[in-house]
SEGUMAR-242388 format. One line per field, with one value per residue: residue in one letter; x, y, z of N, C-alpha, C in turn. Coordinates in steps of 0.2 Angstrom, whole numbers, plus 5000, padded with zeros to 4 digits. Layout:
N
resn: (A_...) $
n_xx: (X_...) $
n_yy: (Y_...) $
n_zz: (Z_...) $
ca_xx: (X_...) $
ca_yy: (Y_...) $
ca_zz: (Z_...) $
c_xx: (X_...) $
c_yy: (Y_...) $
c_zz: (Z_...) $
% end
This chain:
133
resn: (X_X_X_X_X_X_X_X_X_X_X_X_X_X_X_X_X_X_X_X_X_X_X_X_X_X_X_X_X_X_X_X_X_X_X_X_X_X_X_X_X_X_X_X_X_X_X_X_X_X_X_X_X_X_X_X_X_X_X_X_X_X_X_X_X_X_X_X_X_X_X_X_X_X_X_X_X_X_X_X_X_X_X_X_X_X_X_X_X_X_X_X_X_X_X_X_X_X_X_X_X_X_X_X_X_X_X_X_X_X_X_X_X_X_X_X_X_X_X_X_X_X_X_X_X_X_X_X_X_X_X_X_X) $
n_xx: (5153_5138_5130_5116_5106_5094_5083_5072_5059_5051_5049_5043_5035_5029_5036_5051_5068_5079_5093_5103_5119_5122_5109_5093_5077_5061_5052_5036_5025_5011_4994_4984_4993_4992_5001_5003_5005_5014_5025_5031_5032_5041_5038_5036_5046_5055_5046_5050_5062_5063_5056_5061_5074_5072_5071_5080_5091_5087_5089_5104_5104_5102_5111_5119_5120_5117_5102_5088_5081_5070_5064_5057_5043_5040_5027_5021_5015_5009_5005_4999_4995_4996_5009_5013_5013_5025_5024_5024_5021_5024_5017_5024_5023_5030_5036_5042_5048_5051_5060_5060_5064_5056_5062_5072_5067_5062_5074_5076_5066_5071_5084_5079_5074_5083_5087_5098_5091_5080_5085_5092_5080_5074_5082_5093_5101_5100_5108_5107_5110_5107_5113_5119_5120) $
n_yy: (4948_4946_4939_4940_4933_4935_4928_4930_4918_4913_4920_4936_4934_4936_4927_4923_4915_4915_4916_4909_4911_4892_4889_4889_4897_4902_4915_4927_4935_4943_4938_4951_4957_4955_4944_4926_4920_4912_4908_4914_4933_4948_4956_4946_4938_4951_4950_4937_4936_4944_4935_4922_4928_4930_4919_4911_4920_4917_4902_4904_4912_4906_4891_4897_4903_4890_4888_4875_4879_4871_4873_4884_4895_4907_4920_4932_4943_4956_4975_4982_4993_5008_5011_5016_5029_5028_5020_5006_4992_4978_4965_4954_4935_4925_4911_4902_4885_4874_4867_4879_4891_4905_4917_4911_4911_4927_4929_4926_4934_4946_4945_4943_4953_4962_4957_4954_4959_4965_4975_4980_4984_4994_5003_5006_5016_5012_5010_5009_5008_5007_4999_5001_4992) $
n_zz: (4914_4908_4894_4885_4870_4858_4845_4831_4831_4821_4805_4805_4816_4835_4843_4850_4854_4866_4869_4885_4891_4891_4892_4884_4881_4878_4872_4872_4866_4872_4870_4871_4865_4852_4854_4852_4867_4868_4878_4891_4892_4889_4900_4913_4913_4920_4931_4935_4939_4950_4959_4960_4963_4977_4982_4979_4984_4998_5003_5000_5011_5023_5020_5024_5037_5043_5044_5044_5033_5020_5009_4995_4991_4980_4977_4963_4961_4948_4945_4932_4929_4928_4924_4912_4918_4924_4937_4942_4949_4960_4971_4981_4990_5000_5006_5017_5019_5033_5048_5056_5067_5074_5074_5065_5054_5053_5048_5038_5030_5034_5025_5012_5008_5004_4993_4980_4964_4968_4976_4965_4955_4962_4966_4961_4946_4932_4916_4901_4884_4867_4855_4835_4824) $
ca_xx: (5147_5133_5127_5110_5107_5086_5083_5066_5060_5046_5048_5037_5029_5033_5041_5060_5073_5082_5099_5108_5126_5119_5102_5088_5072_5057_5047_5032_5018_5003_4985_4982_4999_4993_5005_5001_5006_5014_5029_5032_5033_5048_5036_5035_5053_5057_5044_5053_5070_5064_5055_5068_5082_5073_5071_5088_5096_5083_5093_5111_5108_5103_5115_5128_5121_5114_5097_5087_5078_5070_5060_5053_5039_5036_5021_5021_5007_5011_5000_5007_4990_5001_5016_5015_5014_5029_5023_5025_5020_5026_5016_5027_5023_5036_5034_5048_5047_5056_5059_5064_5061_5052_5069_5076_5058_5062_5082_5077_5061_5077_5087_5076_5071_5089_5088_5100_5086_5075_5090_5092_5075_5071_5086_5099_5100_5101_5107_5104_5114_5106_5121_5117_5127) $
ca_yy: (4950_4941_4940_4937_4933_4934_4930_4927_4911_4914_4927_4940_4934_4938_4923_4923_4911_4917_4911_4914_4905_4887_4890_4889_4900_4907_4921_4929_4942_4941_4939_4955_4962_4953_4936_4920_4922_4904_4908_4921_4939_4951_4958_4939_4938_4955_4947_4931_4940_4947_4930_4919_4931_4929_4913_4909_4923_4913_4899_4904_4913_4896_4887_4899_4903_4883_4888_4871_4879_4865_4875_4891_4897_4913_4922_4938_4950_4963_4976_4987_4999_5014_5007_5020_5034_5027_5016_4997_4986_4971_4962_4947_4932_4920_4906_4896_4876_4869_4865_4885_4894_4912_4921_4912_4916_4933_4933_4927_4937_4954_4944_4942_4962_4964_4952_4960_4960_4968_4983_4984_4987_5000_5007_5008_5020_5008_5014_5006_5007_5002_4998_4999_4985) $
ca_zz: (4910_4904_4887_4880_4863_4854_4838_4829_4828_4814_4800_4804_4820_4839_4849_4853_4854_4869_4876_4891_4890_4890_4892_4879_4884_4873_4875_4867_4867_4874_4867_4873_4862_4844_4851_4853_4871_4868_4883_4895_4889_4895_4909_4915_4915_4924_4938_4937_4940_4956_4963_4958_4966_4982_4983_4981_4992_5006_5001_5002_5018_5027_5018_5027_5042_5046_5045_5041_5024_5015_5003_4998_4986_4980_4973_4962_4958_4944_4943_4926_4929_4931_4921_4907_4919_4928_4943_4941_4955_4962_4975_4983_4996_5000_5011_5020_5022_5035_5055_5058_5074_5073_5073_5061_5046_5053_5048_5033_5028_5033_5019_5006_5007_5002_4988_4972_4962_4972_4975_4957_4952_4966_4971_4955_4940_4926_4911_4894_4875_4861_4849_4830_4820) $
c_xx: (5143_5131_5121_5108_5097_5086_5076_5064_5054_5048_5042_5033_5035_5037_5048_5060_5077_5088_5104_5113_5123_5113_5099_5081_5067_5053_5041_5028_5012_4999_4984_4988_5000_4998_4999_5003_5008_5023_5029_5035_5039_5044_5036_5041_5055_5052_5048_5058_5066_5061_5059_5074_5080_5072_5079_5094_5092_5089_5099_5110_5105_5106_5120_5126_5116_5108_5092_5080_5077_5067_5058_5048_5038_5030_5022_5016_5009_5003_5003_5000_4993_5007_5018_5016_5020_5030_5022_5025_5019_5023_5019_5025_5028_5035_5040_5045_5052_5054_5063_5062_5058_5058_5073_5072_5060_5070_5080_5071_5066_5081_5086_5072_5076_5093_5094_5097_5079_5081_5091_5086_5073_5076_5093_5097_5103_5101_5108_5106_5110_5110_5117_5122_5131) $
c_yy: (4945_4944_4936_4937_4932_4933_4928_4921_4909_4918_4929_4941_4936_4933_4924_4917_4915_4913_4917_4908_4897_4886_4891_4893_4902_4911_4923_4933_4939_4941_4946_4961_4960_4947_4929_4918_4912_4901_4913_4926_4942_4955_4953_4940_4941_4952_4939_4932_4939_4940_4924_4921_4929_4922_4911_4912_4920_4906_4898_4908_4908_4894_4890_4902_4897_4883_4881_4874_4871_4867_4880_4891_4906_4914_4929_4939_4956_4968_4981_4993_5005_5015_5013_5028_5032_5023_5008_4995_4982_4970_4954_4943_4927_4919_4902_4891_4876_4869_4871_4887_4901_4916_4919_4913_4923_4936_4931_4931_4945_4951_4945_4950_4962_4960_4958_4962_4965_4975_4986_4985_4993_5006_5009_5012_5016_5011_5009_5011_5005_5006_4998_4995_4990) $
c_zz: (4907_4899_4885_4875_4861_4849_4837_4828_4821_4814_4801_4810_4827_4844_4844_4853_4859_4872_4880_4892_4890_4889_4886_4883_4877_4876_4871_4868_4868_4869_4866_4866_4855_4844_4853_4859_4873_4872_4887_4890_4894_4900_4913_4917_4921_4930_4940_4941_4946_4960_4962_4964_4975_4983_4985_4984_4999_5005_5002_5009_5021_5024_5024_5033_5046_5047_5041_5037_5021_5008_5001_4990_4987_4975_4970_4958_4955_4943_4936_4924_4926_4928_4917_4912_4926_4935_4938_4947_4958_4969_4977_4990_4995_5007_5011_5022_5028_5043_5057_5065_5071_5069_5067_5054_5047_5049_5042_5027_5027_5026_5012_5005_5004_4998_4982_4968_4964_4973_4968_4955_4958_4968_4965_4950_4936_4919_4903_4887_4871_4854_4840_4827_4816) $
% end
């Protein structure tokens, strides 16, 4: 289980103070939402989660099955039009570096469909607690 911890870092205002076991992260609100949009916001995040996750499942499946991966870059496009009536829309491109053959862009373009991240935001029923102290 992982645990994440927030706290305020001014009284009053909207940036975080986020840690994730080592890690140090800050967050904040947009312009657009009364912040000072003076880090990524938790809509930022949840699209990091997902271009992050494939990058790095492109990654460990070359690692394990020999494919010479040298790189990868993703790009994501949120669109949150739709958000409030329950559509959220993630437009992703991901591009492989390296000296692959066709077949092997292709096994890893099948890999990165069936990143974790990518299953758990479309395809799990996530249920959510909030605990009072």
């Amino acid at each position: 289980m992982t645990v994440i911890e927030t706290e305020t870092a001014t009284t009053g205002d909207y940036p975080q103070i986020v840690r994730v076991r080592a890690h140090t992260l800050t967050a904040d609100a947009g312009t657009g939402s009364g912040g000072a949009d003076g880090a990524p916001g938790p809509h930022d995040y949840f699209d990091v989660a997902l271009a992050t996750c494939k990058a790095i499942t492109a990654t460990w499946y070359a690692k394990r099955h020999s494919i010479p991966l040298e790189r990868v870059e993703t790009h994501v496009e949120s669109d949150a039009a739709q958000e409030r009536a329950g559509v959220y829309k993630l437009s992703v491109r991901v591009v492989f570096h390296g000296p692959m053959s066709d077949d092997q862009r292709a096994s890893l373009y099948r890999a990165i469909a069936a990143c974790p991240i990518h299953k758990l935001m479309t395809t799990s029923e996530i249920q959510i607690e909030t605990v009072m102290p």
